[in-house]
MDTraj code that builds the backbone (N, CA, C; nanometers):
import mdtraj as md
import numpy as np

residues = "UNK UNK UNK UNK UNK UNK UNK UNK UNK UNK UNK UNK UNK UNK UNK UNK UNK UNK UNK UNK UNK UNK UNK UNK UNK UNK UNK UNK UNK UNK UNK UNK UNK UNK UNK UNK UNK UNK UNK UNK UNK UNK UNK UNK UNK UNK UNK UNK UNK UNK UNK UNK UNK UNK UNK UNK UNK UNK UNK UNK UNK UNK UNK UNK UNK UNK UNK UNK UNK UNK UNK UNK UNK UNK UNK UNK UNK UNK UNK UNK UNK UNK UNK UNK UNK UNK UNK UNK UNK UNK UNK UNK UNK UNK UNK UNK UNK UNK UNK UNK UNK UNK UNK UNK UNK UNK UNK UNK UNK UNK UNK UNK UNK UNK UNK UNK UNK UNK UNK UNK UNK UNK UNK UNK UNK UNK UNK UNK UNK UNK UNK UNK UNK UNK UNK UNK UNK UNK UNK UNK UNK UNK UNK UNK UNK".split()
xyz = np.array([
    [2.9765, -5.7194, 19.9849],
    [3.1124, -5.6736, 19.9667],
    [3.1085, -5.5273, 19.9220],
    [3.1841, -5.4576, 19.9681],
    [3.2184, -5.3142, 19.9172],
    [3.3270, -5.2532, 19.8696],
    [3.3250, -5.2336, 19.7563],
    [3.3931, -5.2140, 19.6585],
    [3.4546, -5.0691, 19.6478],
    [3.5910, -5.0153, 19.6246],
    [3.6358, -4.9106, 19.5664],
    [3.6909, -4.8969, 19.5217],
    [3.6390, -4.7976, 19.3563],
    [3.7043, -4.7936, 19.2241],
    [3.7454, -4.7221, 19.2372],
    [3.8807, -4.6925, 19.1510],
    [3.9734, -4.5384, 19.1698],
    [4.0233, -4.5858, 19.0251],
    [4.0111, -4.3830, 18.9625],
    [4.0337, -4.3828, 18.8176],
    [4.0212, -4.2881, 18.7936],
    [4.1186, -4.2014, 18.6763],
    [4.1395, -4.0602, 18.7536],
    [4.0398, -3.9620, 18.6832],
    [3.9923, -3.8218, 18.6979],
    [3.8945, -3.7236, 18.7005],
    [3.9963, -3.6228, 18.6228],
    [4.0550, -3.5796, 18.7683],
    [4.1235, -3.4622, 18.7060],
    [4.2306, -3.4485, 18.6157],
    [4.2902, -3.5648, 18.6573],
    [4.4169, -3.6350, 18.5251],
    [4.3920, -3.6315, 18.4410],
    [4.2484, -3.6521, 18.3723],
    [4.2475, -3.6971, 18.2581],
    [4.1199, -3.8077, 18.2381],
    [3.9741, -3.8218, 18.1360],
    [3.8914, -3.7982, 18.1739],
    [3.8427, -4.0327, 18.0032],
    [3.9908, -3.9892, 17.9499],
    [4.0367, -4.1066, 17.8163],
    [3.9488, -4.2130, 17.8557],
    [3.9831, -4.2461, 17.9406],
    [3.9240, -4.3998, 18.0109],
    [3.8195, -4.3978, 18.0405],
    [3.7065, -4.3124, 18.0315],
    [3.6209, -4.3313, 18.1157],
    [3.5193, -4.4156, 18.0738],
    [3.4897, -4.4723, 17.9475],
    [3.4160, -4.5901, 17.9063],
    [3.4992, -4.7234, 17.9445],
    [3.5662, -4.7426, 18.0032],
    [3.6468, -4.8445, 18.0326],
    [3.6062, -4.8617, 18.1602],
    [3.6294, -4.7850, 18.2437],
    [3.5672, -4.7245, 18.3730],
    [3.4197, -4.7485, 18.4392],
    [3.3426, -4.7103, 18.3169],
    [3.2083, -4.7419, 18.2969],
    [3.1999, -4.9126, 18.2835],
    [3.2595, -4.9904, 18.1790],
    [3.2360, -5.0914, 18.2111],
    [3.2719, -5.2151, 18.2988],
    [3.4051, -5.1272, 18.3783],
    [3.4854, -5.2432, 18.5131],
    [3.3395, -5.1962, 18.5763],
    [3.2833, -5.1185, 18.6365],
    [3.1732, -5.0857, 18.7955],
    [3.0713, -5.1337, 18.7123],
    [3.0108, -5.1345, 18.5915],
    [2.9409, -5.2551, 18.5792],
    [2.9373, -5.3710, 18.6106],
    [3.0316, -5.4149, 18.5945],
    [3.1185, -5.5634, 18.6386],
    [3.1009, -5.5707, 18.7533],
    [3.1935, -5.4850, 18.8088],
    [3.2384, -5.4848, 18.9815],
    [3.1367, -5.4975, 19.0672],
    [3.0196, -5.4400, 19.0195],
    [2.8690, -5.4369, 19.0885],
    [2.7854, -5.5898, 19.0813],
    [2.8666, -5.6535, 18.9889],
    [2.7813, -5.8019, 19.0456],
    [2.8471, -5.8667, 19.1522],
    [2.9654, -5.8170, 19.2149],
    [2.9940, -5.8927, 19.3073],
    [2.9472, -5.8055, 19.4347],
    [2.9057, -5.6887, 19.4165],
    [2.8795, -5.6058, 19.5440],
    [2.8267, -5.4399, 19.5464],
    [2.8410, -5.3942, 19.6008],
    [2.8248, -5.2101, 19.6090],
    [2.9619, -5.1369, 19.5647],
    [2.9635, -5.0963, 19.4848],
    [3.1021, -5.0036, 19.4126],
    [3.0250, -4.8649, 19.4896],
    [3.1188, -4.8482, 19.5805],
    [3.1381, -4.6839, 19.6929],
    [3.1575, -4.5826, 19.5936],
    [3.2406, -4.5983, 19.5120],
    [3.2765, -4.4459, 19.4244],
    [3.2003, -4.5076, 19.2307],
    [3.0681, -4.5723, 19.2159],
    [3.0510, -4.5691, 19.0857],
    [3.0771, -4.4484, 18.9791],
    [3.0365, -4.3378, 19.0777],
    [3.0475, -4.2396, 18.9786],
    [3.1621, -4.2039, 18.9334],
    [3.2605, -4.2665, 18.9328],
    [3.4113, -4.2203, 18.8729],
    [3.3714, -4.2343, 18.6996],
    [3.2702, -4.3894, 18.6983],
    [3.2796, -4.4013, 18.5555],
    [3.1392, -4.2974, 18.4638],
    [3.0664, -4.1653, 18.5448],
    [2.9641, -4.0797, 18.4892],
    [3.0317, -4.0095, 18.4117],
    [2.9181, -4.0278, 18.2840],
    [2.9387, -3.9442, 18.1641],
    [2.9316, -3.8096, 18.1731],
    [2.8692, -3.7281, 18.2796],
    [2.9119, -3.6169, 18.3519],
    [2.9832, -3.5502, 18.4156],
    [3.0399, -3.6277, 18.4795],
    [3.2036, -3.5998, 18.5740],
    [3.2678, -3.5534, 18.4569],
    [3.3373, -3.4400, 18.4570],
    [3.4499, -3.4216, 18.3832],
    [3.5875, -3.4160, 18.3956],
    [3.6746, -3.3410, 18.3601],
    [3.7981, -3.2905, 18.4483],
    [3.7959, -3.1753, 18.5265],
    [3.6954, -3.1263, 18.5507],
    [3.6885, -3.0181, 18.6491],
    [3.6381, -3.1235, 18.7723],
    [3.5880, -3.2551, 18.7841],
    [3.5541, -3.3088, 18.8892],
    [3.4267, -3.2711, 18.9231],
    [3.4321, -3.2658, 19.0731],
    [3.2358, -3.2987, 19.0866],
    [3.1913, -3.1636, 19.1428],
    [3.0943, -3.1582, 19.0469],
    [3.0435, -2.9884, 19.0843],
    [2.9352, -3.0085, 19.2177],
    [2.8971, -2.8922, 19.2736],
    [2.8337, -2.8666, 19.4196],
    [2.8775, -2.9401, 19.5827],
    [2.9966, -2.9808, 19.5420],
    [3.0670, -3.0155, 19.6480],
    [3.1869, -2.9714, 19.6727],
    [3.2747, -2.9395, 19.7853],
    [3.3764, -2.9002, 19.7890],
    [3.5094, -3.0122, 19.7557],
    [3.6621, -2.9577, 19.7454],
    [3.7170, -3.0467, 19.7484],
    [3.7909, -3.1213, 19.8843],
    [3.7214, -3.0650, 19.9933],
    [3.7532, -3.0852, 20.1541],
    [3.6263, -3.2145, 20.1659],
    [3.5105, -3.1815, 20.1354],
    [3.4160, -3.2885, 20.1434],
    [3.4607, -3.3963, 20.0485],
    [3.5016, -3.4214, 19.9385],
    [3.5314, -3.5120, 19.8281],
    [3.6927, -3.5735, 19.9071],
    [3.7315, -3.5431, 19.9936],
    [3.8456, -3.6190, 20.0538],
    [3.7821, -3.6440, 20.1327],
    [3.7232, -3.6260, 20.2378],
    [3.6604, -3.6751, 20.3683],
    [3.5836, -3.7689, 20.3373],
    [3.4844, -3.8041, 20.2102],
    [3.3927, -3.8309, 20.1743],
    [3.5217, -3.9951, 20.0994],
    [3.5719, -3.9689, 20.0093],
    [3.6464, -4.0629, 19.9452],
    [3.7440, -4.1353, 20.0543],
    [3.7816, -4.0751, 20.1967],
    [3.8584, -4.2308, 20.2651],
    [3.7987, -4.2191, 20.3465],
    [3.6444, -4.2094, 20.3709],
    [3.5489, -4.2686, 20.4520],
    [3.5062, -4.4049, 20.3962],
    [3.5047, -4.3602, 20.2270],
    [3.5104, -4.4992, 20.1520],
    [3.6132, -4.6052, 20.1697],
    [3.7232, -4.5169, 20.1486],
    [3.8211, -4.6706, 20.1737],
    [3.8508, -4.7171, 20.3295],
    [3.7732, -4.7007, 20.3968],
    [3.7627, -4.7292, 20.4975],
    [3.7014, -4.8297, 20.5645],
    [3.5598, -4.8099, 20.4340],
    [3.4920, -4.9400, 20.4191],
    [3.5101, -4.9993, 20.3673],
    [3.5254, -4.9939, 20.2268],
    [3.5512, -5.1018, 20.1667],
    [3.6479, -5.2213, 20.2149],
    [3.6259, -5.2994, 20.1112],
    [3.6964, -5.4523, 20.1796],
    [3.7837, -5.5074, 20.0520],
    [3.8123, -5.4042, 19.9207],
    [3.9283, -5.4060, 19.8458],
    [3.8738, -5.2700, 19.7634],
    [4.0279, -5.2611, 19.6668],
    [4.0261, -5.1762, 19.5974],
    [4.0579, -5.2323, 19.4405],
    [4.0003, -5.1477, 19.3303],
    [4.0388, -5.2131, 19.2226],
    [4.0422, -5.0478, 19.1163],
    [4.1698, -5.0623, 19.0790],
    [4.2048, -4.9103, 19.0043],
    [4.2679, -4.9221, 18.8785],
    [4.1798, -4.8755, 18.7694],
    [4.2512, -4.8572, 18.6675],
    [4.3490, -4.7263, 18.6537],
    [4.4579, -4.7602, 18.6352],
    [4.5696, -4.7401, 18.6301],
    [4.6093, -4.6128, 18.5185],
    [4.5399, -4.6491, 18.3506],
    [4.6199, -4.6085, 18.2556],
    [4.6238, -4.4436, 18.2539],
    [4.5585, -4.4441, 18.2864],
    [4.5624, -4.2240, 18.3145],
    [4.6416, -4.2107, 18.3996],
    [4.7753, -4.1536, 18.4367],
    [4.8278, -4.1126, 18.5808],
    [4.7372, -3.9921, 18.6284],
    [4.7303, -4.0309, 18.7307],
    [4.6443, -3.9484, 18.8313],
    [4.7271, -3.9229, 18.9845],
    [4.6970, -3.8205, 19.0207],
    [4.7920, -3.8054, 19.1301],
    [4.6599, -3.8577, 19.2437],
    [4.5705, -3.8579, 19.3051],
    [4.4820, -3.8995, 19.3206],
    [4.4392, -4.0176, 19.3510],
    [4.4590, -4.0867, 19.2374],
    [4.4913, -4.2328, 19.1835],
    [4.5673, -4.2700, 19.3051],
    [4.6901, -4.2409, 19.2788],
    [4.8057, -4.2534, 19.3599],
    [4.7839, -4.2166, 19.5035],
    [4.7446, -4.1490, 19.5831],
    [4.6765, -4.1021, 19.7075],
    [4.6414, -4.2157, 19.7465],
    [4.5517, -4.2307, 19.6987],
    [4.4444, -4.3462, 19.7412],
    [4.5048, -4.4766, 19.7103],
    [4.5740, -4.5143, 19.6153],
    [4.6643, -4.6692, 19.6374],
    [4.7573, -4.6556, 19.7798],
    [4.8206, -4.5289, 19.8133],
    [4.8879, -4.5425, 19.9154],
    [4.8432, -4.5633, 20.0237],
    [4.7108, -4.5241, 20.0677],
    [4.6497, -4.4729, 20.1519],
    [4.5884, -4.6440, 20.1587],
    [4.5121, -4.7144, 20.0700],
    [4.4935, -4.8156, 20.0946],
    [4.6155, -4.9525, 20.1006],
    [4.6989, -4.9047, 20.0733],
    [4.8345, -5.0380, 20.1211],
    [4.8232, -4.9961, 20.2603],
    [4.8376, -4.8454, 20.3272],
    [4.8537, -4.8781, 20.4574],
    [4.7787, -4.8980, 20.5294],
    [4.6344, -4.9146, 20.4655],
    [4.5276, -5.0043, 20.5496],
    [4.5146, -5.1455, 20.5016],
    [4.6128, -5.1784, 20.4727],
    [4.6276, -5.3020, 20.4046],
    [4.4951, -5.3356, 20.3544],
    [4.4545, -5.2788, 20.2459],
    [4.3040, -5.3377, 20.1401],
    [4.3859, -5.4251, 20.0577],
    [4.3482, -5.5006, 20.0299],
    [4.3749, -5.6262, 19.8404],
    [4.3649, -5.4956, 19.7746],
    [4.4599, -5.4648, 19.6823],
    [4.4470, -5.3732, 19.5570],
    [4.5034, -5.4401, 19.4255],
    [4.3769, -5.4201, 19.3440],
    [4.3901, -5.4552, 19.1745],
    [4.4462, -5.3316, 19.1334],
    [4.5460, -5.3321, 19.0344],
    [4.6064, -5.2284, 18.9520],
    [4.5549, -5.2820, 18.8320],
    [4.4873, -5.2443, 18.7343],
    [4.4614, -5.2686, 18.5605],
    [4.5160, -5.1697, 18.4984],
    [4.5837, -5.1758, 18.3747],
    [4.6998, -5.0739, 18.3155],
    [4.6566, -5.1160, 18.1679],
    [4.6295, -5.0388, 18.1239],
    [4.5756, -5.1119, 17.9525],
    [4.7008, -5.0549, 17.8572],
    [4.7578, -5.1521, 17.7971],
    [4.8365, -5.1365, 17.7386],
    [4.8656, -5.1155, 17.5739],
    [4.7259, -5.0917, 17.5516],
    [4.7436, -5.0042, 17.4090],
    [4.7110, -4.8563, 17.4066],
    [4.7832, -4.7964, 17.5019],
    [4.7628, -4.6647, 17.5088],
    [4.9538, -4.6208, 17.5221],
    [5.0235, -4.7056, 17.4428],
    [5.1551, -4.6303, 17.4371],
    [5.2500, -4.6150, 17.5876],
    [5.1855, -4.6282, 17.6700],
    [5.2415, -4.5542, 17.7866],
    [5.3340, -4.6748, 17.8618],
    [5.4180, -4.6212, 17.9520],
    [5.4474, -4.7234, 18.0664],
    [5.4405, -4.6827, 18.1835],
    [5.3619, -4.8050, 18.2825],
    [5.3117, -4.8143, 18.3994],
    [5.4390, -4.7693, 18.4881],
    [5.3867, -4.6536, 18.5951],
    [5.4652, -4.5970, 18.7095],
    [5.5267, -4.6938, 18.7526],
    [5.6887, -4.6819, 18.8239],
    [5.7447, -4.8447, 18.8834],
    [5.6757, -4.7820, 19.0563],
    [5.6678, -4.7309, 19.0528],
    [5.5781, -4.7006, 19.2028],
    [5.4707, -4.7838, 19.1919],
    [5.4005, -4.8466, 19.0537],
    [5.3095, -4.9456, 19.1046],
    [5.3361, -5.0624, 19.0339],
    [5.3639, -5.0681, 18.9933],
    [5.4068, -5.1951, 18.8909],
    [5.5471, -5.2745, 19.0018],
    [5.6121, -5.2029, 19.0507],
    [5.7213, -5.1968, 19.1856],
    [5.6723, -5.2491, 19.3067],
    [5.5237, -5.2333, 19.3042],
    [5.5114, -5.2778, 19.4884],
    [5.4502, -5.4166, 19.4451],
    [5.5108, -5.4746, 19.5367],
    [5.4533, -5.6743, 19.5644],
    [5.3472, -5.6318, 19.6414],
    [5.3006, -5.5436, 19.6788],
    [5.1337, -5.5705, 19.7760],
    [5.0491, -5.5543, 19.6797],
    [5.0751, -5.4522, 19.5485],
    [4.9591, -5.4284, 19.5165],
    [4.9602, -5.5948, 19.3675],
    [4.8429, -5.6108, 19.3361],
    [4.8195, -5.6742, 19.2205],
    [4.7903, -5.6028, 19.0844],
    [4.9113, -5.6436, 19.0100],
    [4.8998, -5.5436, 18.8674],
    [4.8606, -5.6077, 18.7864],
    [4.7550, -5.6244, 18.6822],
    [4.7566, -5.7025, 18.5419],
    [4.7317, -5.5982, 18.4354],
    [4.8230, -5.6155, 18.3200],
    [4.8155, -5.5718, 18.2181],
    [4.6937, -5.6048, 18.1025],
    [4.6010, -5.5402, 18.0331],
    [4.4947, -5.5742, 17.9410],
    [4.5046, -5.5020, 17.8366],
    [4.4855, -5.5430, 17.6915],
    [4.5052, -5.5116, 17.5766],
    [4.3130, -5.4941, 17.5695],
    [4.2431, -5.5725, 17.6028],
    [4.1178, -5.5337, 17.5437],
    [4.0061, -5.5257, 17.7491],
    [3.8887, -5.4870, 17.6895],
    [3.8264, -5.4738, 17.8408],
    [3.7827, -5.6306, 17.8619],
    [3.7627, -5.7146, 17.8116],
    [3.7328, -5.8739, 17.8609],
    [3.8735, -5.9199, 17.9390],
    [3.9707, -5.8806, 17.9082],
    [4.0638, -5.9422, 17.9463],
    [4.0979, -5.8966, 18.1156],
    [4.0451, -5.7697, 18.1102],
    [4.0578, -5.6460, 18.2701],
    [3.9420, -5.7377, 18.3203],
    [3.8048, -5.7527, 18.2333],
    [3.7384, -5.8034, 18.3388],
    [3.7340, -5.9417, 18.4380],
    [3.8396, -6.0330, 18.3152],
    [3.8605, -6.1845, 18.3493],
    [3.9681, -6.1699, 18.5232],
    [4.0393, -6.0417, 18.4573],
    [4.1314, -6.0135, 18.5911],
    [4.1049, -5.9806, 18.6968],
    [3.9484, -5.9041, 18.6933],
    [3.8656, -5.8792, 18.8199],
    [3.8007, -5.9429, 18.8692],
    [3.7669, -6.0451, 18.7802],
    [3.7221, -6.2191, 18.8493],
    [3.8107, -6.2882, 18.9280],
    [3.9357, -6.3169, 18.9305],
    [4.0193, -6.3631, 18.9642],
    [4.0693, -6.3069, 19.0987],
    [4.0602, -6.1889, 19.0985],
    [4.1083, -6.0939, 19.1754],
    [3.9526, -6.1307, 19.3084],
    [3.8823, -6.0621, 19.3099],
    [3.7755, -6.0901, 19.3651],
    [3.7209, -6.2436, 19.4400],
    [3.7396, -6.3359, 19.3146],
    [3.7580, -6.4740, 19.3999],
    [3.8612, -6.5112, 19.4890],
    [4.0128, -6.4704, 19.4304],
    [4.1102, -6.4880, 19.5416],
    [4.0961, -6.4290, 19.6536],
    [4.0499, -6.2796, 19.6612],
    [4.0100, -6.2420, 19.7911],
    [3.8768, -6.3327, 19.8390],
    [3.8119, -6.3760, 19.8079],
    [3.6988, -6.4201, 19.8717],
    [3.7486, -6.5546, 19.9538],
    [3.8674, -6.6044, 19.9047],
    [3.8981, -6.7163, 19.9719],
    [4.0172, -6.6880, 20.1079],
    [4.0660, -6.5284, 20.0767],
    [4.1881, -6.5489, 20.1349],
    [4.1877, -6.4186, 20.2295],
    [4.0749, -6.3933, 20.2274],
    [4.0419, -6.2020, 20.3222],
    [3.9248, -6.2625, 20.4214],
    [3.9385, -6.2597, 20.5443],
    [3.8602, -6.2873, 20.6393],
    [3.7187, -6.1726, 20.6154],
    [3.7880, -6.0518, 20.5285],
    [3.6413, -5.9524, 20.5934],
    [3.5584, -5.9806, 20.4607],
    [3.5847, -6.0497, 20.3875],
    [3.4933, -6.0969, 20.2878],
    [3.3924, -6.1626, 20.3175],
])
top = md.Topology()
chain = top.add_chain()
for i, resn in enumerate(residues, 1):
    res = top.add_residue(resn, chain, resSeq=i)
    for name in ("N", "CA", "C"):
        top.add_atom(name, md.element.get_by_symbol(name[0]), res)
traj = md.Trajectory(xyz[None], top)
């Protein structure tokens, strides 16, 4: 299975131990295409020695393959957002995770769409129980699984 995480860089950099531990996760069920979202190196300047023409060409070559998407949410990212759109209209399964002790409220642009799957998590066991769930339902209900 091939996996793509989306979680934002340039938005904003908060999450990224959270990040770090969903593509831990996510990697026992398969190959996570973009792990490095969750590197302790990436910053908010994004990824050095590459352009940002290659880092788009390069990122929906990924979702191209992959066979779902799973995005933490709680940073708005414009980016973020790109790429949820971009994968509804390739119709991928998309997980939305939104952690909700960070004050904020979730965009109704995603919390709003019935395609995508949103769950709310107060702690990271609870995101990960949701990526179990998420992952098995596709495994029963996505032919390219």
């Amino acid at each position: 299975m091939k996996i793509y995480f989306a979680g934002s860089i340039r938005g904003g950099r908060e999450e990224r131990t959270a990040y770090q531990e969903l593509i831990i996760h996510l990697k026992k069920f398969g190959q996570v295409l973009s792990e490095h979202i969750g590197d302790d190196k990436l910053g908010i300047n994004g990824e050095k020695g590459i352009t940002d023409t290659k880092i788009f060409k390069r990122d929906i070559e990924w979702l191209n393959q992959c066979d779902l998407v799973v995005a933490e949410v709680t940073v708005p990212s414009l980016g973020v957002g790109y790429e949820l759109g971009r994968a509804e209209m390739m119709q991928k399964p998309v997980l939305c995770l939104f952690n909700t002790t960070k004050g904020a409220r979730l965009s109704a642009m995603i919390s709003g769409n019935a395609v995508f799957r949103v769950a709310v998590y107060d702690h990271i066991q609870a995101a990960i129980e949701e990526i179990e769930r998420f992952v098995h339902d596709c495994a029963r209900t996505c032919d390219a699984l």
